[in-house]
C-alpha positions in Angstrom: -60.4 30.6 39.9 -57.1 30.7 42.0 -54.3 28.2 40.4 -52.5 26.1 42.8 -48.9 25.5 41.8 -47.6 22.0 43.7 -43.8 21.6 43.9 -42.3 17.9 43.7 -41.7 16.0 46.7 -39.1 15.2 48.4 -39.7 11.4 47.6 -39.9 12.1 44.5 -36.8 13.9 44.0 -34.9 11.1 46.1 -36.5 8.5 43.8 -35.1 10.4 40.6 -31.7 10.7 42.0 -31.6 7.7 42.5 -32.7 6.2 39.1 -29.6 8.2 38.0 -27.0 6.7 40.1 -28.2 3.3 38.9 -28.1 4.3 35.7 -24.2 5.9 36.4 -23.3 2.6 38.0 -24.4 0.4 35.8 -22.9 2.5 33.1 -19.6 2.5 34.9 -19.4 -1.5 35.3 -19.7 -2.9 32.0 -19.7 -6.5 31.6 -15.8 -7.9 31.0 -14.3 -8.3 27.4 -13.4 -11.4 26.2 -9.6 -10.5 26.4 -10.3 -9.2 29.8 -11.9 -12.8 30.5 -9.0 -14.3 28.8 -6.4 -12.5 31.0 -8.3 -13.9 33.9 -8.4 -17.3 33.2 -3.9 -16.8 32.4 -3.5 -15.5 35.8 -5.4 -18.2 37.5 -3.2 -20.7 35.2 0.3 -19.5 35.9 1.8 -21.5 38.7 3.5 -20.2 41.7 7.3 -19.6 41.6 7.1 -21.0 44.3 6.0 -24.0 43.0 7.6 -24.5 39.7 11.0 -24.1 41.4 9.8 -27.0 43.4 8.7 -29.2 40.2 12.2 -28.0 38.3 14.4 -29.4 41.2 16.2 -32.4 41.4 16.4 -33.9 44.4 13.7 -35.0 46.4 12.6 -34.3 50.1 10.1 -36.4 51.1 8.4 -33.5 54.6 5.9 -36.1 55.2 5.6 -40.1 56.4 4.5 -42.0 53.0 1.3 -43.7 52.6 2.6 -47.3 52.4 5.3 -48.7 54.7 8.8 -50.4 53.5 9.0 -53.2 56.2 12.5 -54.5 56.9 13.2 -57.9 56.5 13.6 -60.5 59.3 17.2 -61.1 60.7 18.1 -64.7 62.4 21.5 -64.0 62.6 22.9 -66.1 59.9 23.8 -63.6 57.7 26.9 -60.9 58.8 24.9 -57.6 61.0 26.2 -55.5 58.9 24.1 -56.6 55.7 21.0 -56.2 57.5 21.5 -53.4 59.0 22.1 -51.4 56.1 18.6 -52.3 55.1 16.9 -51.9 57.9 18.3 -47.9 57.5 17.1 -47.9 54.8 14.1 -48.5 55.7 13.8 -46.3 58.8 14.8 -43.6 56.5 12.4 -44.0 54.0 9.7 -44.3 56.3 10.5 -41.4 58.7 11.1 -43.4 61.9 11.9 -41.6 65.1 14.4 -43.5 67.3 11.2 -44.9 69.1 10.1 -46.7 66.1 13.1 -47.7 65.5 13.9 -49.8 68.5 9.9 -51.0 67.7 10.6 -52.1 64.6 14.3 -53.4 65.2 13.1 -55.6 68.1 10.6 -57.0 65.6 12.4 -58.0 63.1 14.8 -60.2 65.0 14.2 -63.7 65.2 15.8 -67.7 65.9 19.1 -66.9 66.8 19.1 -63.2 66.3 15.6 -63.1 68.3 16.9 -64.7 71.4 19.5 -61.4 72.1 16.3 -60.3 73.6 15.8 -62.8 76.3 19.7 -63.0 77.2 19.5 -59.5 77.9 17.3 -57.3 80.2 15.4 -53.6 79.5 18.3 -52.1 80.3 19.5 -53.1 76.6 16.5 -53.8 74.8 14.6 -50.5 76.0 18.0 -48.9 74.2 18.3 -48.8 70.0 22.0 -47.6 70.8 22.8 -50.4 73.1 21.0 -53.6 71.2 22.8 -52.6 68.1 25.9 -52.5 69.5 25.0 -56.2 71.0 23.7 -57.3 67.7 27.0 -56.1 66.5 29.7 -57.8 68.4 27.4 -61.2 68.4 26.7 -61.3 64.6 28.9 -58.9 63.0 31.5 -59.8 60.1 34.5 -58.6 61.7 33.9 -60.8 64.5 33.2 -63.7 62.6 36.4 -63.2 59.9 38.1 -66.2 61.4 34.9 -68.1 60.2 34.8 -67.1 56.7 38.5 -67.1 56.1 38.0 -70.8 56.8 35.2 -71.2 54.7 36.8 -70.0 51.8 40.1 -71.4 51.9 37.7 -75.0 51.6 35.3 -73.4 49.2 35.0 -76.2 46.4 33.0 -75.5 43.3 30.2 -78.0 43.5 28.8 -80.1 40.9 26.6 -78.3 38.5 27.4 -75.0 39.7 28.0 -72.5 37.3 31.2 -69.9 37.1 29.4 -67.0 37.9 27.9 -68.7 40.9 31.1 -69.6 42.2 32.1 -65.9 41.5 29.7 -64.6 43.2 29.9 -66.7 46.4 33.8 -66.4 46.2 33.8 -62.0 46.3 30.8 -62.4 49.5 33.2 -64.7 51.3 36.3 -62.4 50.9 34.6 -59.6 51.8 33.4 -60.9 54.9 37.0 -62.9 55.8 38.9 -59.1 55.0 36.8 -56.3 55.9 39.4 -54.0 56.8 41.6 -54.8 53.6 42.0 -52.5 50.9 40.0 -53.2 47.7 43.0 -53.9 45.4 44.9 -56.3 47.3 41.3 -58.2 48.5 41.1 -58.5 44.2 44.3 -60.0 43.9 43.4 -62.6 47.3 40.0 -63.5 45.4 41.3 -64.0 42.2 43.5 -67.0 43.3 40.5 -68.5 45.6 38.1 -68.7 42.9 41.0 -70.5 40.8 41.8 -72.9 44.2 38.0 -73.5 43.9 37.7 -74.6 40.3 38.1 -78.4 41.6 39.5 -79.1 38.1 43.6 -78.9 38.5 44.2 -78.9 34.5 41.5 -76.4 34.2 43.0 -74.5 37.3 46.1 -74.4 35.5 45.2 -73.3 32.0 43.4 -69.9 33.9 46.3 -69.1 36.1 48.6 -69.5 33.2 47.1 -66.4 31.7 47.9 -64.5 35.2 44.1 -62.6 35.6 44.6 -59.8 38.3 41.1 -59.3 39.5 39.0 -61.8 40.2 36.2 -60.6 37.4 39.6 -61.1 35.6 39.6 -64.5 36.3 35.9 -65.4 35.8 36.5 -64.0 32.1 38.9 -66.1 31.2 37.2 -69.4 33.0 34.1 -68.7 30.6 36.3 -68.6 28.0 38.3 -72.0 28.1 35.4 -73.4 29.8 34.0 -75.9 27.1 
């Protein structure tokens, strides 16, 4: 009988290779070590410098509008410009305003006295942030008005029940609106002898001037002190 030798097919041969690279490759990727895993989870840790610069800093910039708005307050015009304005800055600083907003916001705030700038006056001024401030200045700002307050506190009068520090307080507002372009120690010295004027009390007047206070905090020291 004739033998018949077969040779192995081509299939067969891929199919073997084959089993061998999958045995190569999973040989060659072998499952991460636990330091390896550890390292992993350190990297994803670690913050940016990028970042931690950020966090180390001091000061803050606010790049973005903040969730909750800090309304200004209302402004009727009692009160000297100058007061309100600063908050209202403030405000349109904190809250990222664009001049736009601004005059929105500006507009809206005004009221009584204060409020009625906006009917005296046509678009031409209150479709301008520049040009209703500088009304809003020159109607109810304190320089304008310094004749008023030097007046008021010449007559200021301490009233019954009213404590010192009260008085004090009152007495350094008025000055500063009756001398706004004097300099700080010589508007001390001015304040110190109208909160003594305002004491009502001439024997009590008497006994703090006698001990010759040169700023007014000065003065409200020594009241407290003889003050029985």
């Amino acid at each position: 009988m004739t033998r018949i030798k077969t040779r192995p097919t081509r299939l067969q041969l891929s199919d073997s290779s084959s089993d061998g690279d999958d045995n190569r490759e999973t040989t060659n990727h072998k499952a991460p070590t636990p330091a390896t895993r550890q390292l992993t989870k350190t990297q994803k840790k670690t913050p940016s410098r990028e970042s931690t610069d950020s966090d180390s800093d001091d000061g803050y910039v606010q790049t973005t509008k903040p969730r909750h708005i800090l309304k200004p307050p209302k402004y009727d015009g009692s009160t000297p410009f100058e007061t309100f304005w600063a908050q209202f800055k403030n405000c349109a600083e904190y809250n990222k305003w664009n001049r736009t907003e601004e005059l929105a916001y500006l507009r809206g705030a005004l009221e009584k006295e204060a409020g009625q700038v906006l009917w005296d006056y046509g678009s031409e001024v209150t479709d301008s942030l520049k040009k209703l401030t500088g009304v809003l200045k020159d109607r109810f700002g304190g320089v304008n008005m310094a004749d008023k307050y030097r007046i008021e506190v010449r007559n200021r009068r301490r009233k019954p029940g009213e404590t010192l520090r009260s008085l004090h307080s009152d007495i350094r507002r008025l000055i500063a609106l009756a001398f706004p372009a004097m300099d700080q120690h010589h508007r001390e010295s001015i304040a110190c002898d109208y909160f003594i004027d305002a004491l009502a009390d001439p024997g009590f007047a008497l006994k703090v001037r006698e001990r010759a206070p040169e700023k007014l905090d000065d003065a409200l020291r020594i009241a407290l002190q003889l003050e029985v």
